[in-house]
N, C-alpha and C positions, 0 to 999 in steps of 0.2 A: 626570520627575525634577524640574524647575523648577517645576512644579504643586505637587508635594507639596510640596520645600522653602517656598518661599512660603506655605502654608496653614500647613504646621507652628510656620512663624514668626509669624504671623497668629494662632494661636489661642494661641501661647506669651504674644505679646504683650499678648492680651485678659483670661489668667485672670491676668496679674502685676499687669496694672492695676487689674483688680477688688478684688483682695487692697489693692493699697497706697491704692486710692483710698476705701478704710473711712472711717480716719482722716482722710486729708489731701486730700479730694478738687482741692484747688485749688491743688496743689503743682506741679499739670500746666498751669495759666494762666498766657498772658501778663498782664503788666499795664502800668500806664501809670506807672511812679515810676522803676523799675530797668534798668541796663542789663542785655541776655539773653544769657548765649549758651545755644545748641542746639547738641548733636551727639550722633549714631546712625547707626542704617543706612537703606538704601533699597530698597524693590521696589519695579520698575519695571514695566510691562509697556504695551505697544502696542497701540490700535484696531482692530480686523480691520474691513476694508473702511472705511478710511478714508484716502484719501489721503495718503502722509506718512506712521506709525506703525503698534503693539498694542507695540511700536515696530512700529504699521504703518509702513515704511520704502520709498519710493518712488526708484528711477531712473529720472527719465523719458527715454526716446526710447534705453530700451538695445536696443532692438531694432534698429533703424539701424545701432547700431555691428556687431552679428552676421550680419543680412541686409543685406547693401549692394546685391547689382543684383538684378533679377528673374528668378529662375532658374528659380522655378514659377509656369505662369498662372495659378494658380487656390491661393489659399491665405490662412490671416489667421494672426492671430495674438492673442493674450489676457497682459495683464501679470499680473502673481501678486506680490502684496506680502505678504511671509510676517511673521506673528505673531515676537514677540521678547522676552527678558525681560533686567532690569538688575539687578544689585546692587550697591551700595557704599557707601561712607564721606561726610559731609557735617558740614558746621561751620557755623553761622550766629549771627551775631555783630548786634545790634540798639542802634542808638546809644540814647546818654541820653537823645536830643530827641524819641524815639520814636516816631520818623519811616521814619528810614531803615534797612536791614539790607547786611551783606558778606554773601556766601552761598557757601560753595566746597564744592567734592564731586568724589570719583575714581571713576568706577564699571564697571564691565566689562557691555558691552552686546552684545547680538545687534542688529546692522543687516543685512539686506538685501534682496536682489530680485532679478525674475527673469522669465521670461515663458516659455508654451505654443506652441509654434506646430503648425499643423494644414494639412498638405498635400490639399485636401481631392479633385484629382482621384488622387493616390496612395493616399489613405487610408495615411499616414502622420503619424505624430506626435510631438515630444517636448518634455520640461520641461526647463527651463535656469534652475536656479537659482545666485545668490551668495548663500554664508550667510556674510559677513562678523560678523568680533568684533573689537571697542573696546575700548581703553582710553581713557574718557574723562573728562577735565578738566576742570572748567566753574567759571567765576566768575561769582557774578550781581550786580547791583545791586537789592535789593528795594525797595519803598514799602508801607509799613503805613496806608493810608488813615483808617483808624477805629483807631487804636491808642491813640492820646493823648487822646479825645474823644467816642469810639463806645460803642455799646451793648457790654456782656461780650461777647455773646455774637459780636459782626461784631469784635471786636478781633484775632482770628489770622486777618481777611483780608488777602493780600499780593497786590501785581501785581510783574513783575519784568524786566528785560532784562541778557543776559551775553552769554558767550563762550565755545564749546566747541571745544576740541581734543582730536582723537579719533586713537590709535596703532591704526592696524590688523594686531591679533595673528594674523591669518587671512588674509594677500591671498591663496590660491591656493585656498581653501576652495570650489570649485564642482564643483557635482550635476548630470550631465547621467542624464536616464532617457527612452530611446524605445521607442513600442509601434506597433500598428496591423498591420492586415496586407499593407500595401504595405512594410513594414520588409524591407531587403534586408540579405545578407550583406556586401555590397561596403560597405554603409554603415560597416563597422565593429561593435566592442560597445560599449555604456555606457564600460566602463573604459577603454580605447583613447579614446574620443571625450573622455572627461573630463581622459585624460594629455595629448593635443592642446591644449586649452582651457586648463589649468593651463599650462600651456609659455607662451601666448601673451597670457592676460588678468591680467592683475596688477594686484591692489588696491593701493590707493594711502591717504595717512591721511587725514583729514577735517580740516577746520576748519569752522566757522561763528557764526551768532549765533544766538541762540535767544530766546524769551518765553514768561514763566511767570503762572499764575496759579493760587494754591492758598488752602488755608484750615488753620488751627489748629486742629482739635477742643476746645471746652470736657471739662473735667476728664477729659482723657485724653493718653496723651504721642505724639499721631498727627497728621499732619499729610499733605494730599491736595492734588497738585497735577498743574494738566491744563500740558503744554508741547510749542510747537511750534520745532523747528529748521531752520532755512535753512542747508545747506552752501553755503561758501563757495570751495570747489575742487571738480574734476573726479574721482571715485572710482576710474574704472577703466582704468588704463592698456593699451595695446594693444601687442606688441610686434612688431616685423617677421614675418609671417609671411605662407603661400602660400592662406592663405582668404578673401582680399579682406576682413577685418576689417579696420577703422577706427576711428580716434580719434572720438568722440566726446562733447562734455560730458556729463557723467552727473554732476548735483549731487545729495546727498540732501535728500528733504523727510521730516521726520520728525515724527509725530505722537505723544506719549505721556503716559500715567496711572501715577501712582507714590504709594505709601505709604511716609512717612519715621515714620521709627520713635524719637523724641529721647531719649536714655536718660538726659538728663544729670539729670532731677527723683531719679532713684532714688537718685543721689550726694548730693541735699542734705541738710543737718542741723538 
């Protein structure tokens, strides 16, 4: 469902700009005289296998907090940083000295994580995922390096450093699934073991800072930028219970690629 919307908006975007950029192809440039604003939407999507983001989105050392003593000799375990996609709202505002940019944006994000573990003398197994979801707030500070002085073409390069606060619409949102043929009844089912885990693990909101670095497409209203976030709190709260779980810091690293979409060229006159 997220693939298609995305593509759908993707190719919506590409025949509109074709059409209006006949005439005006340069309606869609920055330049060096004006102050800018920008604002549209955002796809977002995260890295696969890449630490941090697709939002490959990274908890490290969650495992710790679920296995605490050694209860099986003989076992490992594998993290799983699940793919994620964003949408939302963005404003960007470019001073006169065309230097500097304000950048703000709300977007609703897939964050999270999760790990396999593999009992390997029971030949049992299961996945434990968090599919946490954001609402996220973020203000940047941009730098337009070549904007006032640059080739056209390196003029919509930006670097950038903010601040993201993220509402976790989802804390109870966890997937447990076991298979294998050491799977016993006493273990429980899926459902049972996932009502246990919601009872006990509770998401929690995010804060952190982040760093951005994107670019302005010449005569188009698209704009690419790769960004990585450092949480600056702990995600997953633990609550009193009888499974030897434990608090542990669980901060997010987040890695992510997003296409912003600026609609505001279609509004000029």
């Amino acid at each position: 469902m997220h693939f298609k919307l995305a593509l759908f908006t993707f190719f919506f975007v590409l025949i509109g700009t074709a059409a209006f950029a006949q005439d005006r192809p340069y309606e869609f440039n920055l330049n060096d005289q004006d102050e800018t604003l920008q604002w549209g939407v955002i796809i977002g999507h995260t890295i696969p296998g890449v630490k941090g983001s697709s939002i490959n989105s990274e908890l490290p050392g969650l495992e710790n907090q679920i296995i605490t003593e050694d209860y099986f000799a003989n076992y490992h375990t594998t993290t799983m940083n699940p793919n994620g996609w964003e949408y939302g709202f963005f404003f960007n505002y470019i001073t006169p000295n065309r230097l500097f940019g304000g950048y703000l944006e709300v977007a609703d994000s897939d964050q999270g994580a999760g790990f396999q573990f593999f009992n390997d003398k029971e030949k049992f197994d299961y996945k434990l995922l968090f599919k946490y979801r954001f609402l996220n707030i973020a203000g940047f500070v941009r730098m337009y390096p070549a904007l006032k002085n640059g080739a056209d073409f390196f003029k919509g390069v930006y670097v950038g450093v903010g601040y993201i606060y993220g509402v976790n619409t989802r804390p109870y949102n966890i997937t447990y699934k076991s298979g294998g043929p050491g799977y016993k009844e006493a273990f429980g089912t899926d459902t049972e073991q996932e009502t246990q885990l919601r009872a006990v693990l509770q998401g929690k909101n995010d804060w952190g800072f982040a760093f951005q670095a994107g670019f302005k497409i010449p005569n188009a209203p698209l704009e690419l930028e790769l960004r990585y976030h450092i949480g600056g709190t702990d995600i997953v709260k633990v609550n009193a219970n009888p499974y030897n779980f434990v608090n542990h810091e669980n901060r997010f690293r987040l890695l992510q690629v997003s296409l912003k979409i600026d609609f505001e060229p279609f509004f000029k006159r």
